[in-house]
C-alpha positions in Angstrom: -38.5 -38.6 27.1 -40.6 -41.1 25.1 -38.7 -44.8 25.4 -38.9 -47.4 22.4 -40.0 -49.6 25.3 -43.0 -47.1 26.0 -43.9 -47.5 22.0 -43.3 -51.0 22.4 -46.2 -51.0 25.0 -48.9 -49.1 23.1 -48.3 -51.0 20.2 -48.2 -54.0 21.5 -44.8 -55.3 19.9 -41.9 -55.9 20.7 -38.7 -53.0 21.2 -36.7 -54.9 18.8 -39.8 -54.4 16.2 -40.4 -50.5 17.0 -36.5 -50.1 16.8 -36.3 -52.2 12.8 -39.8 -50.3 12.3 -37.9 -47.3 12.9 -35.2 -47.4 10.4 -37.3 -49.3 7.7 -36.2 -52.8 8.1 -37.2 -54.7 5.2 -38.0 -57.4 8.0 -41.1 -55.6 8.8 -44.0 -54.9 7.0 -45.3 -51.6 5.5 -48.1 -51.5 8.2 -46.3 -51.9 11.4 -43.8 -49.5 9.9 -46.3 -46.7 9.5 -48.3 -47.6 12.8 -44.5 -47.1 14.6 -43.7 -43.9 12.7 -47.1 -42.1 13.1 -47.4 -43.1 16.8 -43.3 -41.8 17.7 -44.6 -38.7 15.9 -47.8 -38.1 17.9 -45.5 -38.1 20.9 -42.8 -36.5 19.6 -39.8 -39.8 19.9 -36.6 -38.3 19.6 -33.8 -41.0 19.3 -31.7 -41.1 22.8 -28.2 -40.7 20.6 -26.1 -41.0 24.1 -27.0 -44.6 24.0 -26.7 -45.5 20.2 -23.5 -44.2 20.1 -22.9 -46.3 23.2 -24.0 -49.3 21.4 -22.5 -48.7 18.2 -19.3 -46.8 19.4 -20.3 -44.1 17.0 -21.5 -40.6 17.2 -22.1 -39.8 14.1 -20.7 -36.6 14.9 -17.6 -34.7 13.1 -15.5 -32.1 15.3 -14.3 -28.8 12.5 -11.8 -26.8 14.1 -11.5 -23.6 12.0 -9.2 -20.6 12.4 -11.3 -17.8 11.8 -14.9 -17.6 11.5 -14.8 -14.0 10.4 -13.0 -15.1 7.2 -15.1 -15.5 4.3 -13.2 -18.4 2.7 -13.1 -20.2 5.9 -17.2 -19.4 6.9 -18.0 -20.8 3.0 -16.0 -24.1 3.5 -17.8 -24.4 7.0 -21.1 -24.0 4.4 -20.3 -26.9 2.7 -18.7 -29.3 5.7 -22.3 -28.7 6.7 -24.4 -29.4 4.1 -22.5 -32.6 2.8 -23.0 -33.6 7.1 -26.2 -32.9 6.6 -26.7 -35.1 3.7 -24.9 -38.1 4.8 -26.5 -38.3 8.7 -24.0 -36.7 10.6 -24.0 -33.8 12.5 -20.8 -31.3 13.2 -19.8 -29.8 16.5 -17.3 -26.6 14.9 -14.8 -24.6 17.2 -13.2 -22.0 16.6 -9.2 -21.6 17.1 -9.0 -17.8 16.5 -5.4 -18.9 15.0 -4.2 -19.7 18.5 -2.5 -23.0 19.3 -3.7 -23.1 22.8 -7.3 -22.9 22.0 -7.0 -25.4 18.9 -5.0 -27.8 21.5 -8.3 -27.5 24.0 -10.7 -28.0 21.1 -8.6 -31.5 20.3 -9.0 -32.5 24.0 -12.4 -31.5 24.4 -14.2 -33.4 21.3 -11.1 -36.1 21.6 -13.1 -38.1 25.0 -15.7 -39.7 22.8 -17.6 -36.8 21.5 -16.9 -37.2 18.1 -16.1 -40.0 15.1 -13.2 -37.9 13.5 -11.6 -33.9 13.0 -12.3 -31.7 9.9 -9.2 -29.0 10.5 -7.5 -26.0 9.4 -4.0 -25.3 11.3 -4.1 -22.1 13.2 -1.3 -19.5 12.4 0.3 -20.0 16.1 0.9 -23.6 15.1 2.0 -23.2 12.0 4.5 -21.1 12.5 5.7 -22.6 16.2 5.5 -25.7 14.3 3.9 -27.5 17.1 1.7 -31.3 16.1 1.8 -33.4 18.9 -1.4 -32.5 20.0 -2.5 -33.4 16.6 -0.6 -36.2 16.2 -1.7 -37.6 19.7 -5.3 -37.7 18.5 -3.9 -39.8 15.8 -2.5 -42.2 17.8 -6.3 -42.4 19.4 -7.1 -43.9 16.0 -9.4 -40.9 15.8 -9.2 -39.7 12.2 -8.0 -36.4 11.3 -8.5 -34.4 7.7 -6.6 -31.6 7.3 -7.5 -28.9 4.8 -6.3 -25.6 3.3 -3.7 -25.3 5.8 -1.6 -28.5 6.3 1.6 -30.3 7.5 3.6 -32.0 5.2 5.0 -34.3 8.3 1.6 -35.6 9.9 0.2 -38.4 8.4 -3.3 -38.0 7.5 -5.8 -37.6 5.0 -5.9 -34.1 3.5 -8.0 -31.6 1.1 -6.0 -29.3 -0.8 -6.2 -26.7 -3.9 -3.0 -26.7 -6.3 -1.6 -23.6 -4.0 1.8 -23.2 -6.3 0.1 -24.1 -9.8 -2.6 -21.2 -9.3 0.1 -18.9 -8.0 2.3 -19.9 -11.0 -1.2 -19.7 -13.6 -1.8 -16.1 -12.4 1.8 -14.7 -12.7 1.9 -16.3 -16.4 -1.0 -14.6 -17.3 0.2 -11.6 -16.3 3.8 -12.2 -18.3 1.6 -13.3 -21.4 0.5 -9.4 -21.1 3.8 -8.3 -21.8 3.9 -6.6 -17.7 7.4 -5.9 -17.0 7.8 -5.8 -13.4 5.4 -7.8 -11.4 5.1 -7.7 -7.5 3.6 -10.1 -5.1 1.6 -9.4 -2.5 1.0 -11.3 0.5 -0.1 -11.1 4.3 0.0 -15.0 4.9 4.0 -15.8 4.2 4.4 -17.6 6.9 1.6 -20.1 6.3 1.9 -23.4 4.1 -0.4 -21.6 1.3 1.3 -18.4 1.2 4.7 -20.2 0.9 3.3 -22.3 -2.1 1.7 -19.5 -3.9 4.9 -17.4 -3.3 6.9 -20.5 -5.0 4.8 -20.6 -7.9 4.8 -17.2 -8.7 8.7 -17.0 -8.7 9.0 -20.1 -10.5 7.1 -18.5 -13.2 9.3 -15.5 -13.1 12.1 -18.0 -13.1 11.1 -19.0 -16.6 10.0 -16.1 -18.0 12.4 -15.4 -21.0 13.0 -12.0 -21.4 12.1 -10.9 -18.0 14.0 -8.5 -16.8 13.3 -7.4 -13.3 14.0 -9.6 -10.3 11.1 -11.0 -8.4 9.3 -9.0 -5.8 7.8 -9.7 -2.7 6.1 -7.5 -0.5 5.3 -8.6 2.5 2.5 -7.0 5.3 3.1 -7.7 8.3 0.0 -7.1 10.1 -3.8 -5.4 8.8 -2.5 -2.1 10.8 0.0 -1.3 8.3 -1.8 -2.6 5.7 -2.6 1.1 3.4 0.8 2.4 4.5 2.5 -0.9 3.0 0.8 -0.5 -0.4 1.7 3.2 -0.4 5.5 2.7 -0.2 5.1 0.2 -2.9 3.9 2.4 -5.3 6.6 5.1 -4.0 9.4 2.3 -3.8 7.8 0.9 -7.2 6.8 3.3 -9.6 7.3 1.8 -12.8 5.2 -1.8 -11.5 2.6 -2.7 -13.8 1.3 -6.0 -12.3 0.4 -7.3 -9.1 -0.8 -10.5 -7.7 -2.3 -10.9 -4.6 -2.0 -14.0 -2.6 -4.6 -13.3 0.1 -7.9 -11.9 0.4 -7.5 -8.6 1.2 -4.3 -6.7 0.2 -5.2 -7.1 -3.4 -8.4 -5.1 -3.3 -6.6 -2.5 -1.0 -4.2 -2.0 -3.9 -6.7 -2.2 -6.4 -8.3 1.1 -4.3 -5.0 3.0 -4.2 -3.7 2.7 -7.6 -7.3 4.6 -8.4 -7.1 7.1 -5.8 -3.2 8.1 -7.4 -4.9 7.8 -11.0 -3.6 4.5 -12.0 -5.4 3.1 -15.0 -6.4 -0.1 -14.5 -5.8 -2.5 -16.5 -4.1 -0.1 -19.1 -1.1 0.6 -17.2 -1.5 -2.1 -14.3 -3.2 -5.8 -14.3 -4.1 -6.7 -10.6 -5.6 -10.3 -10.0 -6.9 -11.2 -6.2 -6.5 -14.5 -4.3 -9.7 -16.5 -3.4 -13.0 -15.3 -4.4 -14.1 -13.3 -1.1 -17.7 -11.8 -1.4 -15.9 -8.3 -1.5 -13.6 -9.1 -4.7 -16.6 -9.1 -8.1 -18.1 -6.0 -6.8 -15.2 -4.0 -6.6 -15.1 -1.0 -9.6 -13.4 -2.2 -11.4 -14.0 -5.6 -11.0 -10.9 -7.8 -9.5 -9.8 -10.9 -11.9 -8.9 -13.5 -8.9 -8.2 -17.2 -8.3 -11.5 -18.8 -7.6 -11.1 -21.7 -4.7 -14.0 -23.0 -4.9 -14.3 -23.0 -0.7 -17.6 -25.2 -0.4 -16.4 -27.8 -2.2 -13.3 -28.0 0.0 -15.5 -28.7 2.5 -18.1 -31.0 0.7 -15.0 -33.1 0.0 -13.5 -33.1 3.4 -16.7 -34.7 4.7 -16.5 -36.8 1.9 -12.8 -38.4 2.8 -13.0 -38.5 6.7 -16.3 -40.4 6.5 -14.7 -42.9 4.4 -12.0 -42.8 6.4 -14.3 -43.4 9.6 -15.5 -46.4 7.7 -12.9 -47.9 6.3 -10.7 -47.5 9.4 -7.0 -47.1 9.8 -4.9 -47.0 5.9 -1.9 -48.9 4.5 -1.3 -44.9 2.9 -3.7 -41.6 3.1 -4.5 -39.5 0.2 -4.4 -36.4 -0.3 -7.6 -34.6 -2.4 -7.0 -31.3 -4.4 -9.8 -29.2 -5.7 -9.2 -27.8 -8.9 -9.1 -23.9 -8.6 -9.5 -21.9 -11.6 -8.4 -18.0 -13.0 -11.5 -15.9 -13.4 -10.4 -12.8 -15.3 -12.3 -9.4 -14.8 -11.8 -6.2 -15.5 -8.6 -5.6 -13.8 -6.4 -7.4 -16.5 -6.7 -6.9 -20.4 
């Protein structure tokens, strides 16, 4: 590899010269600046970052731990962690946790020994529900900052990246009341997780206030993908006087979308359907599905954002907490 020393030499100067020359220092002048630049071109000087991070006790490096790369929300947010790393000098190192608690511990450990400035994260399932942060919490106490987004714990204190889980939840079933719908189910594959409890709680506290609402609220609940059609069958059977349906996840409300067409449903007529997140999948179904837009890159843009301030500005007297405004994008599958 080409040395600053061995640029030094050719051009006669000093390292300390090639090194300001480098990075524009207004301590040297135009000339020497392009003489340095055109000469670490012509043989190809690539920056030995092992040693500035040395010197500087910076990487400029962020660590993403993400829970599923196959999931479209999670792959766009990765799009914009990127981008924004991109455009303010840093690069990312991303693992994947695959929802597992053992493999999101290793990941901490791993970047945790100086490989990184800070942690962009989403909690996998397994540690959600075994409620299990030390691990995260010990990286904490490394005074290595952690941002938590989507998925989050309310007892670890750190900065975080939210949407308004509960007020979109609650927005949604609202507009589906202000239809007139008479018996509304929820649908969700994530109860168990921080967001699917929030959007659940917003969509019953709008039932909750719903005057003249007569049915009780309705949750169904799929356990697993394999049972995922047979589920949304026996609703229908169970429930055959439903006429709404809000989906808190990214799949199960296209699947019922599909079914109520197949058993000649008319949608939006008879039934209003409105999807959570807006997956690839969810505008170009037909009919298209009304959903709750989370606008997943700028998640990510803004979780850059806060942990590189965070890197600079060092331990807080408090953390904040960021949410991205979400908004209701009506389609055909409501009136």
């Amino acid at each position: 590899m080409v040395t600053l020393k061995q640029l030094a030499e050719q051009l006669n100067v000093s390292v300390s010269t090639v090194s300001k020359a480098l990075h524009e220092s207004e301590e040297i002048s135009k000339d020497t600046i392009d003489r340095v630049k055109a000469l670490a071109k012509h043989l190809n000087y690539q920056p030995n970052k092992v040693a500035i991070s040395l010197k500087s006790n910076k990487t400029k490096t962020l660590g993403v731990i993400i829970p599923n790369i196959l999931n479209h929300f999670f792959a766009k947010v990765l799009f914009g962690i990127e981008e924004e790393a991109t455009k303010k000098g840093y690069d990312i190192i991303i693992c994947i946790s695959n929802e597992s608690y053992t493999k999101e511990l290793q990941s901490l450990e791993v970047l945790g020994n100086g490989s990184v400035d800070g942690f962009i994260i989403s909690i996998a399932e397994e540690t959600q529900i075994k409620n299990q942060i030390q691990h995260i919490e010990s990286v904490l106490q490394q005074d290595l900052p952690v941002v938590m987004f989507d998925r989050v714990s309310d007892v670890i204190n750190c900065d975080k990246v939210v949407i308004d889980d509960f007020g979109a939840a609650y927005e949604a079933t609202k507009h589906l009341l202000n239809e007139g719908r008479k018996q509304i189910v929820l649908l969700s594959n994530i109860e168990e997780l921080s967001v699917g409890k929030l959007r659940v709680n917003g969509y019953l506290k709008a039932i909750e206030e719903a005057s003249g609402y007569k049915s009780v609220p309705i949750l169904v609940h799929i356990r697993s993908n394999d049972d995922l059609e047979a589920s949304i069958d026996a609703m229908y059977k169970q429930y055959p006087k439903l006429d709404g349906i809000l989906s808190v996840d990214n799949t199960t409300g296209v699947v019922a979308l599909h079914k109520a067409l197949k058993k000649g449903i008319k949608v939006p007529k008879d039934l209003s359907i409105i999807g959570f997140s807006d997956e690839n999948v969810l505008p170009f179904t037909d009919p298209k599905l009304s959903t709750i837009s989370q606008h997943a890159p700028d998640i990510g843009k803004a979780s850059v954002d806060v942990l590189i301030e965070r890197i600079k500005k060092g331990k807080p007297d408090h953390f904040q907490t960021k949410t991205i405004k979400t908004n209701l994008t009506l389609r055909a599958t409501t009136k």
